[in-house]
PATI-19945 format. One record per residue: x, y, z negated of N, C-alpha, C in turn. Coordinates in steps of 0.2 Angstrom, whole numbers. Each point is the difference from the previous one (the first is absolute). Last residue first. Layout:
N
((X, Y, Z), (X, Y, Z), (X, Y, Z))
...
***
This chain:
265
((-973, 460, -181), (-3, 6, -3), (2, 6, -7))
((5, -17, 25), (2, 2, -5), (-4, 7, -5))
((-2, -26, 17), (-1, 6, -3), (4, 5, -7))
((0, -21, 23), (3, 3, -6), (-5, 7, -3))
((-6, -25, 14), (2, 6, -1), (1, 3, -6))
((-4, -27, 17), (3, 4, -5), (0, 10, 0))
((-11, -27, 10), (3, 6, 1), (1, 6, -6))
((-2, -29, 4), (-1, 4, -3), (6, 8, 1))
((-12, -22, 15), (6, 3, -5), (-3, 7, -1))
((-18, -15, 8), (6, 3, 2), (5, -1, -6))
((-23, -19, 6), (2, 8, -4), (5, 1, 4))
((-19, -16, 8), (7, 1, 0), (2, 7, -6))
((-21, -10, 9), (2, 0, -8), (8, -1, 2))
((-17, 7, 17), (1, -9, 0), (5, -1, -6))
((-6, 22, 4), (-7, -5, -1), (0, -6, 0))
((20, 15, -9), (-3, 2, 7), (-6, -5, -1))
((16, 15, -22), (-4, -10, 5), (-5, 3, 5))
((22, 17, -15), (-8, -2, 2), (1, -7, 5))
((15, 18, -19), (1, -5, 4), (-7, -2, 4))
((14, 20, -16), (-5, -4, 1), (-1, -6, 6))
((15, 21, -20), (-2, -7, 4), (-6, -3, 1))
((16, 22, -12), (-9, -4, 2), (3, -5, 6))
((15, 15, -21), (3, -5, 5), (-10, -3, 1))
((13, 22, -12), (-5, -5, -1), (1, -3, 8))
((13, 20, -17), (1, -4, 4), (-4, -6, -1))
((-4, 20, -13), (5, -1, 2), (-1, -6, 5))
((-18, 10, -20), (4, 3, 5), (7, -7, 0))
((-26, -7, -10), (9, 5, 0), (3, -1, 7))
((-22, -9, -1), (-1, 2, -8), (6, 2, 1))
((-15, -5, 22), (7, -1, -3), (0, 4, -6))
((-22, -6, 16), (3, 4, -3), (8, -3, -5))
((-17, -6, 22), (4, -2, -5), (2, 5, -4))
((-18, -11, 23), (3, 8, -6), (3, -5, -5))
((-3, -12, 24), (-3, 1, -6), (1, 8, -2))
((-6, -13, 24), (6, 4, -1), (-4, 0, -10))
((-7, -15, 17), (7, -1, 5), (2, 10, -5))
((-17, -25, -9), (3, 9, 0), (6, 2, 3))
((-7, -22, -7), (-4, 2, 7), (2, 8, 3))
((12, -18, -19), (-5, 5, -2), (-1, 3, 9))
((17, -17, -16), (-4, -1, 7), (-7, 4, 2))
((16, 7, -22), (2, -7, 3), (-7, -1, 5))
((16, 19, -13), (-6, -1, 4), (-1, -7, 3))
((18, 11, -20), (-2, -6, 4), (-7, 2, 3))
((18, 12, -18), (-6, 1, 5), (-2, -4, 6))
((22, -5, -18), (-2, 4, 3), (-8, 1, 0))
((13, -26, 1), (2, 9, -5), (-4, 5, 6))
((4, -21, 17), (-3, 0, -9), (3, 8, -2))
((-7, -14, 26), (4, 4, -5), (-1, 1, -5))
((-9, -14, 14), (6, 0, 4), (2, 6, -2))
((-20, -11, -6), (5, -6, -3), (6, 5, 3))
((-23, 8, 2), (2, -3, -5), (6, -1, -1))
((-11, -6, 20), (-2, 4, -2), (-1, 0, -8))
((15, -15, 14), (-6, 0, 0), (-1, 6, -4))
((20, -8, 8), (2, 5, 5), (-9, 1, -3))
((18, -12, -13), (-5, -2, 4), (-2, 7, 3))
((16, -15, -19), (4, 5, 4), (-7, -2, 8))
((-3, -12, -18), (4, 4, -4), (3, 5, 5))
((-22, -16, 4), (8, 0, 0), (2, 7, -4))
((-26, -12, 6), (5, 3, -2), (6, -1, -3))
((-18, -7, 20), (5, -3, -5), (4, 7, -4))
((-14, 2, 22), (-7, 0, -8), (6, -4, -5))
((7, 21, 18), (-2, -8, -2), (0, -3, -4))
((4, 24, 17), (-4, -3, -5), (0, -8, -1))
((16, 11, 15), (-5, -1, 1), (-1, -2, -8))
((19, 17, 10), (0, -6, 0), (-8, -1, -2))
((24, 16, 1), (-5, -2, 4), (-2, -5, -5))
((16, 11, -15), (1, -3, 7), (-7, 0, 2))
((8, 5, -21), (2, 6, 4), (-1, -1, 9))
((-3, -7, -29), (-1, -3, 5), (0, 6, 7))
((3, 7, -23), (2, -8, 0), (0, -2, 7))
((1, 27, -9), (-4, -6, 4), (3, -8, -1))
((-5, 21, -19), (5, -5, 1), (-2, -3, 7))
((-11, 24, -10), (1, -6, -1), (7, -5, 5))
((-12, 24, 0), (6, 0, -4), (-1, -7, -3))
((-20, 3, 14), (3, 6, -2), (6, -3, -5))
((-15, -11, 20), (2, -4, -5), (5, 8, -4))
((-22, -12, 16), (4, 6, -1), (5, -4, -7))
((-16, -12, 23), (5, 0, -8), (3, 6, 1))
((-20, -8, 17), (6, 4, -1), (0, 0, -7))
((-16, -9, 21), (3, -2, -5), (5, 3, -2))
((-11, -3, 21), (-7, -3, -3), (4, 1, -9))
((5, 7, 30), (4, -1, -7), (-6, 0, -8))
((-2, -8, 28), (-3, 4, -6), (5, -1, -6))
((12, -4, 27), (-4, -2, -5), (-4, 6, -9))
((16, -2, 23), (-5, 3, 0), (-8, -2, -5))
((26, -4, 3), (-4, -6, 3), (-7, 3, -1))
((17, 12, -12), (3, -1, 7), (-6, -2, 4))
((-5, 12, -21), (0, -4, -1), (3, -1, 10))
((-2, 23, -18), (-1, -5, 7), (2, -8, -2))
((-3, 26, -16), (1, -7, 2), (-2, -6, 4))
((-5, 23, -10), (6, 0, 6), (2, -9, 2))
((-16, 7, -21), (-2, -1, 6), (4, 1, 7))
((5, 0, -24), (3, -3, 4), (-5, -1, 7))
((6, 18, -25), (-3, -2, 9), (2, -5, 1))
((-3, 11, -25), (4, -2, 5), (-1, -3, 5))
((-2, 22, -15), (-5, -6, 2), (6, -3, 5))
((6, 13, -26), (-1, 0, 9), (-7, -6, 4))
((9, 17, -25), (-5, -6, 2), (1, 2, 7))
((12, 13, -17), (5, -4, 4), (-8, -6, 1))
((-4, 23, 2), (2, 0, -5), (6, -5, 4))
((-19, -1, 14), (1, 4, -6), (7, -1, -6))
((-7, -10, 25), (-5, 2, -3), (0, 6, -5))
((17, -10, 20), (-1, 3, -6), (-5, 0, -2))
((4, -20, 19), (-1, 6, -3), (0, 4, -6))
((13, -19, 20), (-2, 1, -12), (-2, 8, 1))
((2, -25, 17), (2, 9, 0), (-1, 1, -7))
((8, -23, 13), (-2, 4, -5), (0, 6, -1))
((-1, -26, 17), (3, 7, -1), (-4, 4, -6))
((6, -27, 9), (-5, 5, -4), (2, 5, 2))
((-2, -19, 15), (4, 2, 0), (-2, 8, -7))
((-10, -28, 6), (-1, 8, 3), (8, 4, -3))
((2, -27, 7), (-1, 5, -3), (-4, 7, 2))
((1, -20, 18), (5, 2, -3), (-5, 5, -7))
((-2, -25, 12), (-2, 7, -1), (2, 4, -6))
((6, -20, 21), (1, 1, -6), (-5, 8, -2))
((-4, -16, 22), (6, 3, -4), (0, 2, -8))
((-12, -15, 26), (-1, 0, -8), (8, 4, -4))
((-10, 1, 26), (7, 0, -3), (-6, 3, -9))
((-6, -10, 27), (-3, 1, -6), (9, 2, -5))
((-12, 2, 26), (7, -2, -4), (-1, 4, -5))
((-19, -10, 19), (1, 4, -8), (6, -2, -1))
((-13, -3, 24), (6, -2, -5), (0, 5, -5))
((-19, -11, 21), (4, 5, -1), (6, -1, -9))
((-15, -12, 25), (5, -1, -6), (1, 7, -2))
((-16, -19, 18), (5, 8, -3), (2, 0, -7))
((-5, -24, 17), (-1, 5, -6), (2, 9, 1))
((-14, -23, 14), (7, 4, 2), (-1, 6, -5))
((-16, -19, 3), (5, -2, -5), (6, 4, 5))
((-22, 1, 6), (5, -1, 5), (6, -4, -4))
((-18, 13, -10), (-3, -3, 2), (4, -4, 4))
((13, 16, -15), (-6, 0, 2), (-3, -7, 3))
((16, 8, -21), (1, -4, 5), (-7, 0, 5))
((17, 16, -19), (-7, -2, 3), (1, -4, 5))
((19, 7, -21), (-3, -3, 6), (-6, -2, 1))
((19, 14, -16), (-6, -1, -1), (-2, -4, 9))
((24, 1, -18), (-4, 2, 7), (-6, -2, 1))
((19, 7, -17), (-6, -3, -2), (-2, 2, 9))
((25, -2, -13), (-4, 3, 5), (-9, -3, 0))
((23, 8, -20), (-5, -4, 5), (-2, 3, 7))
((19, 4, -25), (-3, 2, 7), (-3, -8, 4))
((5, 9, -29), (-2, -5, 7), (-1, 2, 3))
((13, 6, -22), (-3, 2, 3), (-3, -5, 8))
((6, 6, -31), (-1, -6, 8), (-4, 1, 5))
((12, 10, -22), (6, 0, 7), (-5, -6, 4))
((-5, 10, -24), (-1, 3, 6), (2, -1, 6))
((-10, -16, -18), (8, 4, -1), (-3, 4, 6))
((-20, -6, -15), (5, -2, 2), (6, 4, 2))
((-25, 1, -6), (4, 1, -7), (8, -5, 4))
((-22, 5, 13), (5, 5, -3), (4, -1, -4))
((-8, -21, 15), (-1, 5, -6), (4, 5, -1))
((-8, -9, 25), (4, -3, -5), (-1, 5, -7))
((-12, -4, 20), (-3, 1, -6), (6, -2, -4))
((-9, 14, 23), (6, -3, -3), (-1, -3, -7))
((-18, 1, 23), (4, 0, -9), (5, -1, -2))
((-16, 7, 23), (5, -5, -3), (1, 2, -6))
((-21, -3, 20), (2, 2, -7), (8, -2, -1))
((-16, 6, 22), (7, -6, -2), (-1, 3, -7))
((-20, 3, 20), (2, 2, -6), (8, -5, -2))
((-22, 0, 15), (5, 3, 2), (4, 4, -5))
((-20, -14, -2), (-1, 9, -1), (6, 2, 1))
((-3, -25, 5), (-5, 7, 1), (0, 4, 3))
((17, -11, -11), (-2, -2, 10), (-3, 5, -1))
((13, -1, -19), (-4, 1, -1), (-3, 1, 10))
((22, -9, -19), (-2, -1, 7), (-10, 5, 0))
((25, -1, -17), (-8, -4, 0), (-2, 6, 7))
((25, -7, -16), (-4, 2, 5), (-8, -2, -1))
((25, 5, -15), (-5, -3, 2), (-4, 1, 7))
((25, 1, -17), (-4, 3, 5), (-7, -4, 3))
((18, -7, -13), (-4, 6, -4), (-4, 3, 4))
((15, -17, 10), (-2, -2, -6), (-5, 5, -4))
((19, 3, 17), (-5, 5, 0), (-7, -7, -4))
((28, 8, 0), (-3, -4, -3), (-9, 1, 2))
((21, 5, 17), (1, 1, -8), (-4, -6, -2))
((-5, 8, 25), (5, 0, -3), (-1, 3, -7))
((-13, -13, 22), (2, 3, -6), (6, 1, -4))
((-13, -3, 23), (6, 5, -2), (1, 0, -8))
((-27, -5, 9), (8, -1, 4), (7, 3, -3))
((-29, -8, -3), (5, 2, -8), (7, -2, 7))
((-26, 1, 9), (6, -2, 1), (4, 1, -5))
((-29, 0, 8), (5, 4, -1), (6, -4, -2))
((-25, 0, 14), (3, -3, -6), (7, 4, 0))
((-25, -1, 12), (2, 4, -1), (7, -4, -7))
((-16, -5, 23), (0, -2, -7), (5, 5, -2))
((-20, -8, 19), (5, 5, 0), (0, -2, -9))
((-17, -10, 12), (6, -3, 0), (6, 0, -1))
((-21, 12, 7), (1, -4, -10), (6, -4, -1))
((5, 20, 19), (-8, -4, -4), (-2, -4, -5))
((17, 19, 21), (-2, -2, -10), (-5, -3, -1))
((9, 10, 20), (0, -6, -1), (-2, -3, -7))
((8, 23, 7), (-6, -2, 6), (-2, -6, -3))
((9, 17, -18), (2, -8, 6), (-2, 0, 4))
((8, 14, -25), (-1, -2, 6), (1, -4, 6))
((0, 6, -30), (5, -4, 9), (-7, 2, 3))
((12, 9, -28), (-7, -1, 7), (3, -2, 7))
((8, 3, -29), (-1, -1, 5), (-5, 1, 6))
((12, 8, -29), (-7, -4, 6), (4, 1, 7))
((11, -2, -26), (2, 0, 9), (-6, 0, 3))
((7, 6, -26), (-4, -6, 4), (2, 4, 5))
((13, -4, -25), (0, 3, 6), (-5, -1, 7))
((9, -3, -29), (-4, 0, 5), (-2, 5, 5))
((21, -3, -21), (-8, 2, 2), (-2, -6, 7))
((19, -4, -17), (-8, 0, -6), (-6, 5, 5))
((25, 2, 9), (0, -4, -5), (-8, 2, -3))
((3, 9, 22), (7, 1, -5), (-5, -4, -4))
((1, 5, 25), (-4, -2, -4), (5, 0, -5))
((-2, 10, 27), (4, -1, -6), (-6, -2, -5))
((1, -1, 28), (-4, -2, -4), (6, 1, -7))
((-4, 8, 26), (5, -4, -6), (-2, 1, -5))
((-10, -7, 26), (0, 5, -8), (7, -2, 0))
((-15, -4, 25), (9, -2, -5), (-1, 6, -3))
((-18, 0, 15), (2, -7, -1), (7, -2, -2))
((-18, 22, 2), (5, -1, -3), (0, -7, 0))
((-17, 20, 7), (2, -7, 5), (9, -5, -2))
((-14, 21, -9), (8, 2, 3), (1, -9, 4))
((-22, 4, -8), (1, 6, 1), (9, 0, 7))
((-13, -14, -18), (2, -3, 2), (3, 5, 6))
((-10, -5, -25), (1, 7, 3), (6, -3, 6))
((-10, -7, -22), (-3, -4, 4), (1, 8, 5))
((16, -1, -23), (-7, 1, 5), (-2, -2, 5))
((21, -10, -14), (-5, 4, -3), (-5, 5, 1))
((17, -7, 18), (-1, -1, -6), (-1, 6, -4))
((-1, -13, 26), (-2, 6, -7), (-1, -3, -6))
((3, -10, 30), (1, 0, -8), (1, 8, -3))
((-8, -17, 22), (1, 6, -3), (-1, -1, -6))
((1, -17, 21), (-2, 3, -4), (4, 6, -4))
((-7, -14, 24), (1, 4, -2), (1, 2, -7))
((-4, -23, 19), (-3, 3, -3), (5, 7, -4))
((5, -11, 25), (0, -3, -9), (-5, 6, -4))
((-5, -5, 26), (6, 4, -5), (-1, -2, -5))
((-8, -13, 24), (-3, 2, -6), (5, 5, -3))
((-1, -12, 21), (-3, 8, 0), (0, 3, -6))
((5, -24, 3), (4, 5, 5), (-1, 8, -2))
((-15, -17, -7), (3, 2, -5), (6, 3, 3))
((-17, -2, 15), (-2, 3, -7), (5, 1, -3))
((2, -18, 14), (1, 6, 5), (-2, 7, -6))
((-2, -22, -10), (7, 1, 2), (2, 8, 5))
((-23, -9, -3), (2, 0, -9), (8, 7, 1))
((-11, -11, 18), (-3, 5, 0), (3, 5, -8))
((6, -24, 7), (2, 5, 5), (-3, 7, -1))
((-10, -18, -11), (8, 3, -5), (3, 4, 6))
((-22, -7, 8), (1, 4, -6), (8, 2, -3))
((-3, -6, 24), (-3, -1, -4), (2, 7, -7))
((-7, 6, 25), (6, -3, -4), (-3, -2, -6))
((-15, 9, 13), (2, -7, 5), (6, -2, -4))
((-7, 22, -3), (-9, -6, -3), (4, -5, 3))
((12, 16, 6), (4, -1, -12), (-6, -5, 1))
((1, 9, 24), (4, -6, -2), (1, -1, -10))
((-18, 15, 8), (1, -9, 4), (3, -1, -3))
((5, 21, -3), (-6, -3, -6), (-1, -6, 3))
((15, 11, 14), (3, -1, -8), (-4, -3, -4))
((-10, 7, 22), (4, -7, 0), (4, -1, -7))
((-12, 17, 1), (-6, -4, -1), (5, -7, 1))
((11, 22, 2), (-3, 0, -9), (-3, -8, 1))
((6, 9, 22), (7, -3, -5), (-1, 0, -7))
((-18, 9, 16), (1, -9, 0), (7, -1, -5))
((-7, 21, -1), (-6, -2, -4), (2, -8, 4))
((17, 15, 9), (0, 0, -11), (-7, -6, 0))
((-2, 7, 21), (6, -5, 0), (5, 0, -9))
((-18, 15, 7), (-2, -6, 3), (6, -8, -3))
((2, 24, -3), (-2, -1, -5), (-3, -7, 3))
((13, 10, 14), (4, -1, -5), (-3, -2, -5))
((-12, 6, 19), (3, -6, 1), (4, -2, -2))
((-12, 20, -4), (-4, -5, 1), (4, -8, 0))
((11, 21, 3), (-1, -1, -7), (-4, -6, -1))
((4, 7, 22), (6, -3, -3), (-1, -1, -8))
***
């Protein structure tokens, strides 16, 4: 019996291989491409790390960074024919500042927000970036980045104040976080002085009389003006009531508001 099962597989293999050598060629093409599946791709960002098999991000980018996306497809069908191109869908707002660049290859999407730091904070754009492989059949896969360009927000200061001696303290801002997980590159001290300027806001190379630029956004008093130092020392020359202030810039040159404390000595 087993004899007679593998008899009758090894003619129904031989008659299939007749009949494809006896159909033509686009019939052979056509009965293939029946059988064919779209190609697969797999998205990562910022590591070539395909792992979680992920074919839908969400992708956040905030004003003056960049963002890459690599890629990877699989196919039965993949040949030189196969192409790799991409789609800008869904836009909402203004997405003019936003850039693209294609890398087939090395399976790579570059994006760039390039609109300049030294603008308003309210522009935000949602997109859809769909990346598409097309194999040897012209039948595409597809995966999708929802791209959401937003605003970037302030670090947020915080101030400790250690006694050192007498009335000299050190004052701390290494407590200070930043929302958007950004390096804080920059801190203003400002002891018993006037704040002028008391709002958010970006470095800008126009000087105005009312400027958020290092320098410019409190006078009178003890002024630290943009120093790397996340904690100084200060010594205070009389007793009674002293008022420290500091403020700090995240790495895309946003600064904070200015956080305030009391001292009484």
């Amino acid at each position: 019996m087993k004899k007679l099962n593998i008899i009758c597989l090894i003619k129904v293999l031989c008659a299939f291989c007749f009949a494809i050598c006896f159909t033509s060629c686009e019939s052979r093409v056509d009965l293939f491409h029946t059988l064919n599946k779209s190609p697969k791709i797999c998205l990562s960002e910022g590591l070539r790390d395909f792992s979680d098999s992920l074919q839908n991000i969400n992708l956040i980018i905030r004003h003056g960074e960049e963002k890459i996306v690599y890629f990877d497809y699989e196919d039965d069908f993949l040949g030189n024919e196969s192409a790799v191109t991409y789609a800008v869908l869904n836009i909402q707002g203004t997405q003019d500042y936003i850039s693209y660049e294609l890398y087939p290859e090395a399976g790579r999407l570059v994006i760039k927000d390039i609109l300049p730091t030294a603008t308003l904070l309210d522009k935000i754009v949602k997109m859809t970036i769909t990346v598409y492989v097309s194999d040897y059949y012209g039948d595409k896969g597809e995966a999708v980045i929802n791209l959401l360009s937003c605003d970037n927000e302030p670090p947020i200061p915080n101030i400790k104040l250690t006694l050192i001696k007498d009335m000299e303290y050190v004052v701390s801002s290494d407590q200070t976080i930043d929302p958007d997980g950004d390096n804080v590159v920059a801190y203003e001290y400002l002891f018993d002085g006037t704040i002028d300027f008391d709002k958010p806001g970006y470095e800008i190379e126009t000087q105005m009389s009312v400027s958020p630029n290092p320098g410019m956004a409190a006078s009178e008093g003890t002024y630290i003006i943009a120093t790397p130092l996340s904690s100084v020392k200060y010594a205070f020359q009389s007793a009674g009531t002293h008022i420290i202030a500091m403020r700090a810039k995240d790495a895309l040159g946003l600064w904070s508001k200015w956080s305030t404390i009391v001292v009484d000595l």
